[in-house]
Structure formats: structure tokens, C-alpha cells
N, C-alpha and C positions, 0 to 999 in steps of 0.2 A: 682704340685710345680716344677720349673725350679731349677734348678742346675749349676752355674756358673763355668767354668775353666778357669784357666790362663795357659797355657801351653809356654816352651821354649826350646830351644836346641844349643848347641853351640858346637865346633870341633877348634883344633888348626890345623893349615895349613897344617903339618905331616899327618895328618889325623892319629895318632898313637890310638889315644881315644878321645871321644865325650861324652858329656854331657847330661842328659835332667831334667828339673822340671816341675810339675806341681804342682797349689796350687786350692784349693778349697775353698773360703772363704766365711763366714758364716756358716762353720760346724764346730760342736767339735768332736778333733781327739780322743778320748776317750769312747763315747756311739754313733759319728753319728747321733747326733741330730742338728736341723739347730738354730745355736743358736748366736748374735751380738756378734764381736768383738772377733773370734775365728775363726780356719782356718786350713784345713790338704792341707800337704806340704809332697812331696815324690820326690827324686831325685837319679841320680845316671849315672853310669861312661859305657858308652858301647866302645868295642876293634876295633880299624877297621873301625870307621866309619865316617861320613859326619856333616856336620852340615845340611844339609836336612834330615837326617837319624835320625838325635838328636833331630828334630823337628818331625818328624811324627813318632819316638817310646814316644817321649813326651805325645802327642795326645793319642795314642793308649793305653798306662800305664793308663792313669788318666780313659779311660773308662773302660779296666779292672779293676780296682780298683772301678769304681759303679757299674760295676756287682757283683763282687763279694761280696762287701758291702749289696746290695737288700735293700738300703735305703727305708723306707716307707713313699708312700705318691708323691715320685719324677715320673715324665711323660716325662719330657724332659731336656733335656741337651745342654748347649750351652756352647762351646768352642771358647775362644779366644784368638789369635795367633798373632804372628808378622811377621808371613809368609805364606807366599800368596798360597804355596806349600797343605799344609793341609787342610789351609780355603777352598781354589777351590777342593781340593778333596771330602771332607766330604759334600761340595755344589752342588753334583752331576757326579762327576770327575769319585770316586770310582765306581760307579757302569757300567760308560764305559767302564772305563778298563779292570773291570770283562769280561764282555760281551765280550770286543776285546782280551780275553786272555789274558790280564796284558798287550799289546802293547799301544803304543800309533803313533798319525801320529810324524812324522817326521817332522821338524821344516821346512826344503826344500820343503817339500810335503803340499799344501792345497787341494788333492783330496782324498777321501777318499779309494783309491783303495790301495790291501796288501802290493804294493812295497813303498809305503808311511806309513806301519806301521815298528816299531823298538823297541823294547823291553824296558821295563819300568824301568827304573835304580831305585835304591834299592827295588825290584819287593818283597823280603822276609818280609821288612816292610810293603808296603801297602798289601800284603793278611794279617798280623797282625792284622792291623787298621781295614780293610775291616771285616774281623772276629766278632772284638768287637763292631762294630758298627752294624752287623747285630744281635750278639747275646741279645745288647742290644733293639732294633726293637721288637725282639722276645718276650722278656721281656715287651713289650709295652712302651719303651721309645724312644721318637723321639732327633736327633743328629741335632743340626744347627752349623754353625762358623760364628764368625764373625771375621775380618782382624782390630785389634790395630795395631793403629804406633807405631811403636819402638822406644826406648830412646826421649819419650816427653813426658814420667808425667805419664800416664798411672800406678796409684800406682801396682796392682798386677802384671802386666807384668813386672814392674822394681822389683818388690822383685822375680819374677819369674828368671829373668836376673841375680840377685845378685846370686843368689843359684848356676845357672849352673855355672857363673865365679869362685865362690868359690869350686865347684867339680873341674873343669880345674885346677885351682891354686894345689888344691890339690894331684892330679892325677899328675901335672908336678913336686911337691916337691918330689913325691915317686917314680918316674924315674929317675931325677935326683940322691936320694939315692942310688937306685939301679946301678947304673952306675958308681959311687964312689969308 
């Protein structure tokens, strides 16, 4: 049995705090049974960070969260995104980077020699990602992405969207307080 994710992540331009959700639809958040018209949903506020960061600790949550689970019966999982960042890594990306040491080439550079590689920006995320995606492996479940367009219909991705905007909304009411 496959296992759908909607993942998202979002960052206000301060970069002060960042967002992420994922939803899992077709499960009840209650026994983890796959069951119509029911749906787990987890979200939350990270310090410091990106909206690329908000999207690949997105990703990374929601597979912790089926490890830890040990759903019975699931073999793979497919995660989908509105960015292009996670999709391409989880589609073979990660496991370059491993290999290159978390570098990657240099946008200047198309040869593959070391003074063409540069260091992986948010490098603490993807060994995360990279983690759960192999602890799941292990576990004998296989990890695909697939790249949704953003703000077109896409129903899970737009409740995905609504969530992280509401954590932001959030998070800038209680700064705001606090600076009052």
C-alpha cells in the first residue's frame, strides 16, 4: 500500500521564523488506519530559517512521522511538493550529495572537478531528510516525489498552504505582542 503526502513550507522575508505542514490524506489521526474522508495534519514554526528549509524539514517531519507510526501494510511512499528543491532531491539529488560530502557543483562550474564543488546550503536539513529517507529504506519502504503546481487547485497542497499561512499569521501576532 502507497502512502500519499502533501507537504509545504513557507518563511517571511526577515527570515525571523518559517513554517512547514504536511497532511496525509486518507488516514485516521486517531488508530492510523487508512480510512475515506479522514486526514493527519502536522505543522509547525522553525527559528532562523528559509523557506527552502521550511520545505525540506516539511518533507523530512512527515517521513518521521511514518517511521515512527510503522503503519501496517504501507511499502512506499510518495511525497508531493510545490518545490522543485525536495522533489529533485528525494529523485536521486540526496544521495549525490551524500557521496559528494553534502557539496554540490557550483552554478559557474559545469565540470565536475573540486573547485567546482561548494557547500550545500541548509546542509543540517538535508542530512535530516537524507536520514529518514534511508531509515525508512530500511524499514523496506521505497520514497518517490512528485513536483504539484502551486496555487492551481491542487486541493491537499492548497489546505497544505492554508496551514503554513496560518502558523506565519500566527507566529507574526506573537512577535508583534512581544514587542509591544
Amino acid at each position: 500500500m502507497n502512502i500519499d503526502v502533501y507537504t509545504d513550507g513557507g518563511a517571511f522575508r526577515d527570515k525571523k521564523f518559517a513554517a512547514w505542514s504536511f497532511i496525509i490524506p486518507g488516514f485516521n489521526p486517531t488508530d492510523l488506519c487508512k480510512c475515506k474522508n479522514t486526514y493527519i495534519s502536522k505543522s509547525g514554526l522553525l527559528p532562523e530559517s528559509t523557506n527552502n528549509g521550511a520545505e525540506i524539514i516539511a518533507v523530512a517531519f512527515a517521513l518521521e512521522f511514518i517511521s515512527n507510526s510503522r503503519l501496517a501494510g504501507v511499502d512506499s511512499v510518495t511525497i508531493y511538493s510545490d518545490c522543485d528543491r525536495p522533489v529533485d532531491a528525494l529523485n536521486g539529488l540526496l544521495d549525490r550529495w551524500a557521496d559528494n560530502g553534502w557539496k554540490t557543483l557550483s552554478p559557474s562550474k559545469k565540470r565536475k572537478h573540486a573547485e567546482g564543488l561548494r557547500g550545500l546550503s541548509e546542509k543540517d536539513k538535508w542530512v535530516f531528510l537524507y536520514a529518514q529517507v534511508k531509515l525508512l529504506e530500511r524499514l523496506g519502504l521505497t520514497v518517490k516525489a512528485v513536483k504539484v503546481p502551486s496555487h492551481t487547485g491542487v486541493f491537499w497542497n492548497e489546505k497544505c498552504d492554508k496551514v503554513v499561512k496560518y502558523e506565519l499569521a500566527v507566529a507574526a501576532s506573537l512577535s508583534e505582542l512581544r514587542q509591544a
